[in-house]
N, C-alpha and C positions, 0 to 999 in steps of 0.2 A: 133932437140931438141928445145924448148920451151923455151924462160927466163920468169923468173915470171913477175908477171906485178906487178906495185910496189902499193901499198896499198893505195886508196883513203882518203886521209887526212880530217879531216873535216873544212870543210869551218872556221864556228864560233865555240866560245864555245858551243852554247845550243845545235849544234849538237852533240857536244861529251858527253854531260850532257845526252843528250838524249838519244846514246848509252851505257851508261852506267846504266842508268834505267833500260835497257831493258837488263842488264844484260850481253850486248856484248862488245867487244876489242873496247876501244874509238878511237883507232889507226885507223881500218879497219871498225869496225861494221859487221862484219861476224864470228871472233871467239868466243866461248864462255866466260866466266870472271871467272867464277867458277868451282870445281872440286869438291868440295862438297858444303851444302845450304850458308857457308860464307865463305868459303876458298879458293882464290883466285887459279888459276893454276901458276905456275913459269912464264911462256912464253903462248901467243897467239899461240895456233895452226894453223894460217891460216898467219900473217904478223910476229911472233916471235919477239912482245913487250915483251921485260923482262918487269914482273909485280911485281916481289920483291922487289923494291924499294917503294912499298905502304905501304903507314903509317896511313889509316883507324882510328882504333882504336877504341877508343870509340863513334865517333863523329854519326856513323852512328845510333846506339841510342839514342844519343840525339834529332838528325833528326826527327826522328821515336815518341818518346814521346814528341816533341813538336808539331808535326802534330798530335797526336790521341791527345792530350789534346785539340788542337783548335777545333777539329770535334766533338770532344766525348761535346765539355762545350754547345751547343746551343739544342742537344738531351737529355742529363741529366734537363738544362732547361724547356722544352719544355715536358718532361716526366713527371717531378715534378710540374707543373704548370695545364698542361691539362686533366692530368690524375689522378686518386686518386687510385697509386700502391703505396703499403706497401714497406718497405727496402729492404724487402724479395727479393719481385718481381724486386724489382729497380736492385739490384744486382745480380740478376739471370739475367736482362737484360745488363746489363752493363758491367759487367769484361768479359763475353765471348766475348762479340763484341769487345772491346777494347784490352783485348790481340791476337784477332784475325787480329786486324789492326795494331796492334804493329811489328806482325814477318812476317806479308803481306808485312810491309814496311821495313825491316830490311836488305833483299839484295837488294832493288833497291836502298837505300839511301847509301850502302856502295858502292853499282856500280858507282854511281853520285861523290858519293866522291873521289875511285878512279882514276875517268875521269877526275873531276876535278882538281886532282894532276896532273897527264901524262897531261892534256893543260896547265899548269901555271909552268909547270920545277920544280914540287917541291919532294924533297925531294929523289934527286937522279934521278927523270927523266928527259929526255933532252926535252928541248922544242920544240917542231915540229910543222909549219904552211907552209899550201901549200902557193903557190907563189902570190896568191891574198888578201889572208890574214897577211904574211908578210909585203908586201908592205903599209907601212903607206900613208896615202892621202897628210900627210903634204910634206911629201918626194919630191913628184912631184911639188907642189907648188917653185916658183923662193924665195928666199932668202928675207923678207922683210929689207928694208931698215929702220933706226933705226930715229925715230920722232922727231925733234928739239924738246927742250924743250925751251918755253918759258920763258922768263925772268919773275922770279918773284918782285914781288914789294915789295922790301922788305923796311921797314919802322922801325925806331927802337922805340921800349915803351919805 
């Protein structure tokens, strides 16, 4: 008989950010995050992170329409300046590309979000850091000893 081997933690945030984009278990980075295109699974099928405690919500659109507005403003520029297309044409270029980067970006921004919740303990997740990232730097540092203060001069107006 076999024990499971226990699920590789990630190091830093950006890596669980990172698995979370990608749409995997920010825990392990090998189970999926979804069961259907935004609806999380209960549990990781591979390390069995309860994922119900995610509280997403709306933020992942927000994500989403704050990035296609930054990307979409220098091409709407750049179309209206170099080019001489009618409204017609502008918007026949425009809203398809832009709701097409909107629902591009709408499950990796709620994946990052979720990840981000399960690394910072919120909202009902437990916080979990392997044993290198636990360990603060100051920890190991000896105890500073506390600075005389100097006498002030003090003088009265």
């Amino acid at each position: 008989m076999s024990a499971a081997l226990p699920a590789a933690l990630p190091a830093a945030y950006s890596q669980a950010a990172l698995r979370g984009i990608r749409c995997r278990c920010p825990r392990c980075g090998e189970g999926r995050l979804f069961r259907k295109w935004l609806k999380p699974l209960e549990r990781c099928p591979v390390c069995t992170l309860n994922l119900t405690p995610q509280r997403a919500d709306d933020f992942p659109a927000y994500i989403a329409m704050i990035v296609t507005g930054h990307l979409m403003a220098p091409l709407i520029i750049a179309l209206s300046k170099d080019f001489q297309l009618g409204p017609a044409a502008m918007f026949a270029i425009l809203i398809p590309l832009a709701v097409a980067m909107m629902i591009g970006m709408l499950q990796p921004a709620k994946g990052a979000v979720i990840a981000t919740q399960w690394w910072f303990g919120m909202h009902g997740f437990r916080k979990e850091r392997p044993e290198s990232a636990s360990a603060s730097p100051s920890a190991s540092l000896p105890a500073a000893s506390p600075r005389p203060v100097e006498a002030e001069n003090t003088e009265s107006r």
